[in-house]
N, C-alpha and C positions, 0 to 999 in steps of 0.2 A: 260658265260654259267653257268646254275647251278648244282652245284656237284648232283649226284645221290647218292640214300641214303648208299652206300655202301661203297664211297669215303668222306661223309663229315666228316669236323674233329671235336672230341669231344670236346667242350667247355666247363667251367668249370658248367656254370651255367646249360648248356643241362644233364649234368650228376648228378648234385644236385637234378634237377625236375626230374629225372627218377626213381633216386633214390628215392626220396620221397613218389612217386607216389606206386612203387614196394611194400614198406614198408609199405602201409594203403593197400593197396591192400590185402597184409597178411594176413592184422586181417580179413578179409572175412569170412575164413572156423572157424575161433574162433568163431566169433558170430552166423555162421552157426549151430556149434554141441551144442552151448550153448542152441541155441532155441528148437532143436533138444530133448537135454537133458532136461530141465527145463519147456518148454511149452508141447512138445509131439505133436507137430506140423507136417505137412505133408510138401512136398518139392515144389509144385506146391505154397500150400498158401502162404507158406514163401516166395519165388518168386514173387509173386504177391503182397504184401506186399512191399518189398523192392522197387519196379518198381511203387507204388502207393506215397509212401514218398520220392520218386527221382523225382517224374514228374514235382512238384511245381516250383522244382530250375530249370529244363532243359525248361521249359515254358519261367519264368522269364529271363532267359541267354538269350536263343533265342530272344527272344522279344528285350533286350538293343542290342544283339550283329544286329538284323538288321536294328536297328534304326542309330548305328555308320555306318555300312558301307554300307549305303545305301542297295536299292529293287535289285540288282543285280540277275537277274535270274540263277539260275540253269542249263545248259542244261540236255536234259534227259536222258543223260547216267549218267550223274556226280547222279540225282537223284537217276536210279536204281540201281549205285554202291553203293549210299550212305542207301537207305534200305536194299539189300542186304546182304552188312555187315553187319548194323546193328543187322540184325535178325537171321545173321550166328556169331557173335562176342558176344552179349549179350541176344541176347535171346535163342538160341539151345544151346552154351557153356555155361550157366548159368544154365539149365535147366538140362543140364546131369551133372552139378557138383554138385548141391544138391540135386538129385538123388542118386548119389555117395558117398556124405557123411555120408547120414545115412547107409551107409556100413562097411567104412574104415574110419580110425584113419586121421584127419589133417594134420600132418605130412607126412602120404602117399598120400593122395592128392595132398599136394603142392608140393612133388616132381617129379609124374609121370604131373600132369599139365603143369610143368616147361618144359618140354619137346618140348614145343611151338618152346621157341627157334630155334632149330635145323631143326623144320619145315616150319618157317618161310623163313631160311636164304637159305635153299633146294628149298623154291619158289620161292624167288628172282632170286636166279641162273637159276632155269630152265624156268622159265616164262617171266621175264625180262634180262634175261641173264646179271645180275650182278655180278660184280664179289668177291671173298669171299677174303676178305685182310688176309695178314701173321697176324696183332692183331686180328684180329676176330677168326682167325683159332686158335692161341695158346689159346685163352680165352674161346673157347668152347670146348678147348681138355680138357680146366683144371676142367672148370665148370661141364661138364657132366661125366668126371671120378670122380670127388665126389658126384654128383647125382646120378649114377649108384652103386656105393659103398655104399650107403646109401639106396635106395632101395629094394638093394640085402637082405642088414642086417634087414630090415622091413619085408620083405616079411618071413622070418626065423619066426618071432614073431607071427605073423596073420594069418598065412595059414590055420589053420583050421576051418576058418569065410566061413561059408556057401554059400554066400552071398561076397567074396571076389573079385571071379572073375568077376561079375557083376558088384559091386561097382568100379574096377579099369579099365574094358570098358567104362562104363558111362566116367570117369575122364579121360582118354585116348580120348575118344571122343570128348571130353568139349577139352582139349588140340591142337586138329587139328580144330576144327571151329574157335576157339579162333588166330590161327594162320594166318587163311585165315584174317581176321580182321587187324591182325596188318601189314600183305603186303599190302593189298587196300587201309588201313589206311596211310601208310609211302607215298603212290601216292594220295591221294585226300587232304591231309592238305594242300596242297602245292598249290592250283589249288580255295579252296573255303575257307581255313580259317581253322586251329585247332578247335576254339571256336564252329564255326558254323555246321562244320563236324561231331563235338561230338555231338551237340546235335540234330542233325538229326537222327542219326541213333541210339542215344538212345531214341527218340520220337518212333520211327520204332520198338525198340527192344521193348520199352513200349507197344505199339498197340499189338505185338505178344501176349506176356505172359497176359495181359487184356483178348485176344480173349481164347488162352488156359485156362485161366482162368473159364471164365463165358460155353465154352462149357463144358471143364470135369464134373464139377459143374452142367448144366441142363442134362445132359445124364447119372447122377448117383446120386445112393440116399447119397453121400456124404454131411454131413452136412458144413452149411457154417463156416466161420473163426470165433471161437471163439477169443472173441476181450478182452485182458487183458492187465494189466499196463505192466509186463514183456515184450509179446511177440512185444507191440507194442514199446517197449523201443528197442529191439534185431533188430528191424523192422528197426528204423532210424538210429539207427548206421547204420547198410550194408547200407542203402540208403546214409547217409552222409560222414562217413568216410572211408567206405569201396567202396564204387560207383562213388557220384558225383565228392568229390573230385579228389580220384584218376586217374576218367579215364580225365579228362581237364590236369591235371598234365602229362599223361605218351603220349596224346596226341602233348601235345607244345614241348616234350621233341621231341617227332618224327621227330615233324616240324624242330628241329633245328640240331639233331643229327644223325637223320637216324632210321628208324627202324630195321634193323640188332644191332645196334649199342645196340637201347632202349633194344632188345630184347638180351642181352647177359645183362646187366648193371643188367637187374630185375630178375637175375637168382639171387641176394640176397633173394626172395623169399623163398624160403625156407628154408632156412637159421630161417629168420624172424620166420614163423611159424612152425617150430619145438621148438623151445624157447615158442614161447607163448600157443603152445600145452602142454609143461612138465608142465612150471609155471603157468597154469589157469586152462588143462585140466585132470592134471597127467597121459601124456603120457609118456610113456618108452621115457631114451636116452639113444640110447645101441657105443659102440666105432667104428662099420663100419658109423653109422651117423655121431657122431664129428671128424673123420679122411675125412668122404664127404663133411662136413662141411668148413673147413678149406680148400680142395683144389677149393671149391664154392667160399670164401672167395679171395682165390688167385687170380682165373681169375677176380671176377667183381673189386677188385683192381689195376690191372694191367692197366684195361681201367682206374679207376679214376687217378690211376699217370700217362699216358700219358692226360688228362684232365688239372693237373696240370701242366706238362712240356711244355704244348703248353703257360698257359698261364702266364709262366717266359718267354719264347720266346720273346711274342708279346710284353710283360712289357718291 
């Protein structure tokens, strides 16, 4: 029988590619405000932009990945769960996140985003009636009492942003579609393949944002993307390091580890980007964030030392 994703156990390697994944992930809202700031670029373009220099490598993958495992048909639910997602995981949660950041600070985005989590592990329970283990529990008592403590301490700094409370709905929003993704996600890797899953429904999420794209643009006198060496530079990062690689990485990690599991492990997220917010952005780090900090740091540790302890066992 195979373990359900609530019960499998963390292997050392399933936890390294989550981890990895989580960490390029980060840099996102960086190159997000950078274009923001230095181009003056709007959020649909930038979007579209990214989804246009992602497309080339999810073509090419697709194409090897079903040349190896053979014309294997789809059925049509596996289909409609697989654009589904897709267009509820990276294309609506993408879209209200840089929406959102031309609002709010990097730093407050990646921590109400983070919030996935918790909404993830709420679906599994009630939807698939999985059940929520003693390390998940202690790992996300630890992780979101220093997310919430650092929160708190952000929101003290910004509340006077016009524009706040929109900005942190948009990012709140992006966090619950983004969750629906990673339960469908933890059920279909398993059924058609990580490689091949990912890039379905990032073809799908691509089709989205294209279609948004070309309507907002004919139904308004918006002009089109002005095309510079920066914005197009900001453009391939998020499509490379910030997109393609990461979602194949936090995807296999799924496949091996469970998505409750992934989904507690990449709470180092914001971690990540509040660092690369001070040191790139000169955002504030005030003491309720590094005291959130460090108890963020506790839980997604806790999982890598049972990670390791498993694999002294088996040695």
């Amino acid at each position: 029988m195979t373990p359900s994703n609530d019960t499998k156990q963390v292997s050392l390697i399933g936890f390294v590619i989550g981890l990895s994944g989580a960490l390029l992930f980060s840099t996102k809202a960086i190159f997000v405000k950078l274009a923001f700031q230095d181009t003056h670029t709007n959020a649909i373009d930038l979007l579209f932009l990214r989804m246009l220099f992602s497309l080339p490598f999810y073509l090419i993958i697709g194409w090897v990945v079903l040349r190896k495992e053979g014309n294997v048909n789809l059925t049509k639910q596996q289909w409609i769960y697989t654009l589904v997602l897709g267009i509820a995981g990276y294309y609506l949660s993408s879209l209200f996140d840089f929406i959102g950041l031309q609002y709010i600070s990097a730093g407050l985005e990646r921590l109400i985003l983070f919030l996935y989590p918790t909404f993830s592990i709420l679906l599994n329970a009630i939807i698939f009636k999985e059940r929520i283990t003693r390390m998940q529990m202690l790992a996300l008592l630890l992780t979101y009492s220093g997310i919430g403590l650092a929160y708190f301490g952000e929101l003290k700094i910004d509340n006077s942003n016009p524009m706040f409370l929109f900005g942190t709905t948009m990012i709140l929003l992006c966090s619950i579609t983004y969750s629906f993704y990673l339960v469908g996600t933890g059920k279909l890797v398993g059924q058609i393949g990580s490689t091949r899953y990912t890039t379905y429904a990032m073809l799908s999420a691509t089709i989205g944002v294209f279609l948004h794209y070309l309507i907002s643009h004919s139904a308004s006198s918006t002009p089109s993307i002005v095309w510079n060496p920066t914005l197009l530079a900001y453009s391939a990062a998020l499509a490379i390091l910030a997109t393609v690689v990461p979602s194949f990485l936090i995807s296999n990690a799924m496949k091996r580890i469970g998505s409750n599991n992934v989904s507690i492990i990449t709470s180092i997220g914001p971690v990540s980007t509040i660092l690369q917010a001070h040191f790139i952005l000169g955002e504030q780090i005030f003491s309720e964030q590094l005291i959130g900090t460090m108890l963020v740091l506790a839980g997604v540790l806790l999982i890598g030392w049972k990670a390791q302890t498993k694999k002294v066992i088996e040695a």
